[in-house]
MARVEXZA-371777 format. One record per residue (C-alpha): residue in three letters; x, y, z. Coordinates in steps of 0.5 Angstrom, whole numbers, plus 500, padded with zeros to 3 digits. Example, Ala and Ser with C-alpha at 12.3 -4.5 7.8 and 13.67 -1.06 7.14 Angstrom:
ALA525491516/SER527498514/
This chain:
UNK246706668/UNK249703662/UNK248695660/UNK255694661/UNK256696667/UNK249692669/UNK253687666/UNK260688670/UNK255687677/UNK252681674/UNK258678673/UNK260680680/UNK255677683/UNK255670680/UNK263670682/UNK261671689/UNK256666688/UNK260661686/UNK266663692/UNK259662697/UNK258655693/UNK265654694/UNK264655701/UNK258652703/UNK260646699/UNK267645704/UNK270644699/UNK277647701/UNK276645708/UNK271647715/UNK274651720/UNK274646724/UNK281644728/UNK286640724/UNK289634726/UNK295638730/UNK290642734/UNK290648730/UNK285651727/UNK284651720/UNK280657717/UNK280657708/UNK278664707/UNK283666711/UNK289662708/UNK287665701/UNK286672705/UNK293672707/UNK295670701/UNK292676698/UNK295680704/UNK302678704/UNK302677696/UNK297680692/UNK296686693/UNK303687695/UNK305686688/UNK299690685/UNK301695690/UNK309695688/UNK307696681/UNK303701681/UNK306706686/UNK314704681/UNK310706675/UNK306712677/UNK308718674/UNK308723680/UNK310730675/UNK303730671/UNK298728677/UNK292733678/UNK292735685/UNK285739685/UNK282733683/UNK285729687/UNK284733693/UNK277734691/UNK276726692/UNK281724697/UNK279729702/UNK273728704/UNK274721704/UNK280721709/UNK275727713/UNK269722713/UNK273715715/UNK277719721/UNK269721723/UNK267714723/UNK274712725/UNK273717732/UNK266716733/UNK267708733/UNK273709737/UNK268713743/UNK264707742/UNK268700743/UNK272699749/UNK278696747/UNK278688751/UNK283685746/UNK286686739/UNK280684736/UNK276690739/UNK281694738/UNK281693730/UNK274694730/UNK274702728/UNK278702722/UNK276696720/UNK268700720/UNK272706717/UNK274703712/UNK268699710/UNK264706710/UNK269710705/UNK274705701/UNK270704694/UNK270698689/UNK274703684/UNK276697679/UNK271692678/UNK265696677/UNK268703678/UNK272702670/UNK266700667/UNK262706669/UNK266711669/UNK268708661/UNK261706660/UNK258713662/UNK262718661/UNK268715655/UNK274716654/UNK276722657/UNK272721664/UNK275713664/UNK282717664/UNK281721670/UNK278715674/UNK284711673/UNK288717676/UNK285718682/UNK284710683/UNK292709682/UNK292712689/UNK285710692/UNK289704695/UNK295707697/UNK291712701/UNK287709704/UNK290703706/UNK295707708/UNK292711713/UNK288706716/UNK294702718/UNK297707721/UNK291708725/UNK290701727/UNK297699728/UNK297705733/UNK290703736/UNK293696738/UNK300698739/UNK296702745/UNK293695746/UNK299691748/UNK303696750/UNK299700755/UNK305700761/UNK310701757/UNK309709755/UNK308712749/UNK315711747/UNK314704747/UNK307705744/UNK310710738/UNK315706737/UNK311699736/UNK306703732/UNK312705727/UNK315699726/UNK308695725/UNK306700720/UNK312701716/UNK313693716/UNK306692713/UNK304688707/UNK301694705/UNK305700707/UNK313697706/UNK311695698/UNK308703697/UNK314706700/UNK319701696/UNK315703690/UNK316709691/UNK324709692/UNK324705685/UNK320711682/UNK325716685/UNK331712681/UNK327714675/UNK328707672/UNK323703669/UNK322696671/UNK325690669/UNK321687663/UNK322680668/UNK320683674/UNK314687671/UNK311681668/UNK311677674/UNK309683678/UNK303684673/UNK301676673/UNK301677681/UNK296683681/UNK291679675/UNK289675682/UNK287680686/UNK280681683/UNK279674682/UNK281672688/UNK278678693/UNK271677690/UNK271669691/UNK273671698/UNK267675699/UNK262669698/UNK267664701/UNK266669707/UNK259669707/UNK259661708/UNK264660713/UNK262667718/UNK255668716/UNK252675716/UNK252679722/UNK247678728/UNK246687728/UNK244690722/UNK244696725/UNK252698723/UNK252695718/UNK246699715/UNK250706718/UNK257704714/UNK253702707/UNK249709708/UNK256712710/UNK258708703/UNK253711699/UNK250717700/UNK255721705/UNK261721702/UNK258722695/UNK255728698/UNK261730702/UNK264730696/UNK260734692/UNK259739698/UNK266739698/UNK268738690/UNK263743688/UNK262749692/UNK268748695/UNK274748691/UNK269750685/UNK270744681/UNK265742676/UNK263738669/UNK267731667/UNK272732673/UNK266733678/UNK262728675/UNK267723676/UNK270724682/UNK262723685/UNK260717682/UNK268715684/UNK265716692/UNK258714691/UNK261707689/UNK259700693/UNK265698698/UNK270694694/UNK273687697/UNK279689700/UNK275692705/UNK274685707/UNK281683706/UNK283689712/UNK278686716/UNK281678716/UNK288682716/UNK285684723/UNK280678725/UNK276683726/UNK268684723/UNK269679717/UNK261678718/UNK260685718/UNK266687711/UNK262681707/UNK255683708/UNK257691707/UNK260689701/UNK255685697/UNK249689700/UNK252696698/UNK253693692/UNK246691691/UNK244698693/UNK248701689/UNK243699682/UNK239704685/UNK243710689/UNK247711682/UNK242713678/UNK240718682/UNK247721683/UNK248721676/UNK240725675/UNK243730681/UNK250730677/UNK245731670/UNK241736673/UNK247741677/UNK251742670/UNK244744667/UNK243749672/
């Protein structure tokens, strides 16, 4: 592994730190009731501002700006479809194994869907792909990570909008089920603003420098801020009572989805060299931080997001110099 992207997870690991630091301290408040009698929860207000704000932006101006002609559909297949096989796998086993009590159980199972398959493509995925396999290797990465969230936060909010419209609604048929499912799914932080963005990119028409700027001063925050999150998180939740589960979705995170997706890439679809290369590496990245922000969107497994996250990054230092080994000894062949 390459000293800068060694570099990138120290830097991670010490913003999530001074996030933890943050939170302990209580400096923005304890989650204790206010003097109104509501609960007042600073993680979660700072998450909701990624939610509703954010990510909404970085996500409008990435969709607005993306240039659907020229995108490399086999790669893209090779990456994103073991991904979504591997997260409805999670998503079905789950959903047989929680039974649905509340809307909190019923998030469960997207919730551990997408901490087992959304990666941290930015952060520390850049730096590696930029760091390992140059110029060439960091384009194709950047291809498949500007629809990484797209794609999967799509999916997943469709499958839990549907989960917690069934229950809510059980009594009113499907219907009224399907119905409800629709609308929260289109009327979603995550979708709306990637439906939009694809109906401006449909005109054709750049955007307004303003609007760019502002959208892009938006978006800077997401990083920043999802990463002091995680530390915050782990002051105020704690990590979770059952590392069983855990354990399972950072192995899921780690070694199934880069195999699935080398299975599948390789002798599937007859990829090879760079573009293989780069969509392994792509999967075998540790869970990124938005995974957490879906489980806080829910109230749902914070504990369990946060410590996927910073325990699949810290394995991470020893799972990516093997598949960078196994990659290196595939093309000898």
């Amino acid at each position: 592994m390459s000293w800068a992207v060694f570099y990138k997870l120290l830097a991670i690991f010490i913003t999530v730190v001074l996030g933890w630091f943050v939170g302990r301290m209580r400096w923005l408040g304890d989650t204790m009731a206010d003097e109104g009698g509501r609960a007042s929860d600073p993680a979660r207000v700072l998450s909701n501002a990624a939610f509703y704000l954010f990510v909404p932006a970085l996500l409008f101006r990435t969709t607005a700006r993306l240039d659907l002609g020229d995108l490399p559909w086999l790669l893209l297949l090779a990456f994103f479809g073991p991904l979504i096989l591997l997260a409805l796998a999670v998503y079905g086993w789950q959903r047989r194994r929680t039974p649905v009590r509340d809307e909190e159980s019923a998030a469960r199972p997207s919730v551990q869907a997408i901490n087992a398959v959304f990666g941290n493509t930015m952060q520390i995925g850049v730096p590696l792909a930029a760091g390992v396999f140059g110029e060439a290797g960091l384009g194709l990465h950047i291809t498949i990570l500007s629809l990484h969230a797209l794609t999967v936060l799509t999916v997943l909010t469709a499958l839990v909008e549907l989960d917690l419209a069934r229950s809510r609604q059980r009594s009113q048929g499907l219907a009224a089920t399907l119905g409800l499912t629709v609308r929260n799914t289109i009327i979603h932080p995550v979708v709306l603003p990637v439906l939009a963005g694809l109906a401006w990119n449909a005109t054709e028409l750049a955007l307004p420098a303003v609007l760019d700027e502002v959208l892009q001063l938006l978006s800077t925050a997401v990083v920043p801020l999802c990463l002091t999150l995680i530390g915050m998180s782990m002051a105020y939740y704690g990590w979770p009572k059952a590392w069983r589960g855990m354990l399972g979705l950072v192995a899921c995170k780690l070694l199934a989805l880069p195999a699935l997706v080398l299975l599948i890439a390789h002798w599937g679809l007859g990829l090879s060299g760079l573009p293989l290369a780069v969509v392994v590496m792509m999967a075998a990245l540790p869970t990124g931080s938005n995974a957490l922000i879906f489980a806080q969107r829910y109230r749902s497994l914070e504990g369990e997001s946060t410590a996927t996250i910073v325990l699949s990054t810290l394995l991470f230092v020893l799972s990516a110099p093997l598949w960078l080994a196994l990659l290196s000894a595939l093309e000898a062949r």
